[in-house]
Structure formats: structure tokens, C-alpha cells
KOLLO-949907 format. One record per residue (C-alpha): x, y, z. Coordinates in steps of 0.1 Angstrom, whole numbers, always signed. Each point is the difference from the previous one (the first is absolute). Layout:
% KOLLO-949907
> X; Y; Z
...
***
This chain:
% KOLLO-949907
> -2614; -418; -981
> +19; -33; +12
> -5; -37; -6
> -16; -15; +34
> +27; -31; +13
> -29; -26; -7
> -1; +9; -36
> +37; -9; +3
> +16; -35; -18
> +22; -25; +17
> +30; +13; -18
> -11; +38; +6
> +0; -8; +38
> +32; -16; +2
> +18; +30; -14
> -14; +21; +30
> +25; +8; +27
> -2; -24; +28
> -14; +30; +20
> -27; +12; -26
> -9; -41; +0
> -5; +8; +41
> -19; +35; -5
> -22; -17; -28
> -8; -32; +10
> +13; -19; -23
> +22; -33; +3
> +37; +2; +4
> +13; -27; -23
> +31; -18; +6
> +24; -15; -31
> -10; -25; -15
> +23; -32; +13
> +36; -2; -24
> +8; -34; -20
> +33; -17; +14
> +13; +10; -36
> +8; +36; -3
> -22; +17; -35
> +35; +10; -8
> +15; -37; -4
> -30; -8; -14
> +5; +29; -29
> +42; -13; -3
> -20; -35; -9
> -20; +11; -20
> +21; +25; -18
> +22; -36; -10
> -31; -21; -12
> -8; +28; -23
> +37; +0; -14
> +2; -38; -3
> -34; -2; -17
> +20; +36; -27
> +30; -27; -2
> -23; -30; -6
> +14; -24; +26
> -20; -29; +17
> -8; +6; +36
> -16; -6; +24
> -12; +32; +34
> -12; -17; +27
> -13; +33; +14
> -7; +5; +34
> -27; +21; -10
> -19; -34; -9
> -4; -35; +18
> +22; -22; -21
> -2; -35; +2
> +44; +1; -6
> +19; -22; +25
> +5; +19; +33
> +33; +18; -1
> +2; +4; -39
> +13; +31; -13
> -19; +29; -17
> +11; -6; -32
> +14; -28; -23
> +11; +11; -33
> +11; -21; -27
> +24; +22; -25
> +34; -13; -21
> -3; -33; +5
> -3; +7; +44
> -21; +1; +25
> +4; +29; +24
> -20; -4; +38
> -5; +37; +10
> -14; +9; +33
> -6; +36; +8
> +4; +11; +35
> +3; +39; +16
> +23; +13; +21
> +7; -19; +29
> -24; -27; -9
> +12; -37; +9
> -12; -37; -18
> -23; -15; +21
> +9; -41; +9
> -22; -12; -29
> +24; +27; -23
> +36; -12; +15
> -12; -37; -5
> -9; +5; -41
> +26; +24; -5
> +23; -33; +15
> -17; -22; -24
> +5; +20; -24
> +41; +0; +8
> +5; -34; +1
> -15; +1; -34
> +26; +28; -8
> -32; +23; -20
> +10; +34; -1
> -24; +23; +31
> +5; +32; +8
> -18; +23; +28
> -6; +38; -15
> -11; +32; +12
> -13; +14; -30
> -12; -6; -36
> +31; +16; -10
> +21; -26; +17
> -23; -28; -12
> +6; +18; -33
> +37; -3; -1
> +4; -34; +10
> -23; -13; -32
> +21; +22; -24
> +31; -12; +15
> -14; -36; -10
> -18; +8; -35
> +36; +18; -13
> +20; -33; +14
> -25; -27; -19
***
């Protein structure tokens, strides 16, 4: 004996073939919309807080995740290690600074503070134990 499609969930449904959602009445659901910011940049960020709260440094995600209240164009992370600062801003593959970005990230040069753009945690990584061993 079988289930009947209206004693079906949501989630049951949407794992029906597009063509058994057609025979059986039931909806056929499009993806949900993506954020701008991939889940895997998201994971590389996260993957760095984690090591620079194991490490015990001072910083600071401004996660995209999250309305912030940071200046527009600040980078993702600021972490304070060895007597530095270090700006970090993650971007993927391909992906550009918007205006508000280039103008902090020139701020930040005339200032001559130490900013980097990473693909990964393990690059973020790198960077802060390149500075920790130096100071």
C-alpha cells in the first residue's frame, strides 16, 4: 500500500522528479535565490575566525553573512597579532573590490597598514604566521 501525495511534506515533494511533481499535482519548486557570497567563501572565512580565536588574536569579521554597521568598503577581517595589524579581505575567484573597497584599501596605503586580498583561509593563514614568527 503507498503514501497518497497529500500526505506528502514540503521537503518529500521537492525530491519528486519534476515529472512525478506534474503526474501528482504537486508544486514544482524552484531554488531558493543564492547570496552574492558563495557558502564556500563564506566556510574559507570562517574556517580563519576559528583559527584566530585557537591562536588568541584580536579581530575583528565583518561577515557578510550579517549587517555590520563597519565603514563601507572595510575588509573582512582586522586582526591585531605581534605587535601589527593585518586588513584581510577574502574574495573568490574572479571577484573584483567594489569602489567603496579600492577607496579604503587606498586609505589604507597612504597609511602604509599591511592589506592583503585572499582566496582561502589557508592563505589568510599564512600571511598571520608569516607576521606572528617576524614579531
Amino acid at each position: 500500500m503507498g503514501i497518497s501525495i497529500d500526505k506528502l511534506t514540503d521537503k518529500m515533494r521537492s525530491c519528486l522528479s519534476a515529472k512525478d511533481q506534474e503526474i501528482y499535482g504537486a508544486p514544482i519548486q524552484t531554488a531558493p535565490p543564492q547570496s552574492k557570497l558563495r557558502p564556500l567563501e563564506r566556510a574559507e572565512q570562517r574556517t580563519f575566525a576559528r583559527w584566530c580565536q585557537l591562536k588568541d588574536y584580536a579581530f575583528v569579521w565583518h561577515s557578510p553573512a550579517h549587517k555590520t554597521r563597519a565603514t563601507i568598503g572595510c575588509p573582512d577581517f582586522i586582526v591585531a597579532l605581534g605587535g601589527v595589524t593585518l586588513w584581510i579581505e577574502f574574495k573568490r575567484a574572479g571577484g573584483h573590490l567594489s569602489a567603496e573597497q579600492e577607496a579604503f584599501r587606498n586609505k589604507l596605503a597612504a597609511q602604509k597598514a599591511l592589506y592583503w586580498i585572499v582566496g582561502s583561509a589557508a592563505e589568510a593563514i599564512a600571511i598571520a604566521q608569516d607576521y606572528a614568527n617576524a614579531h
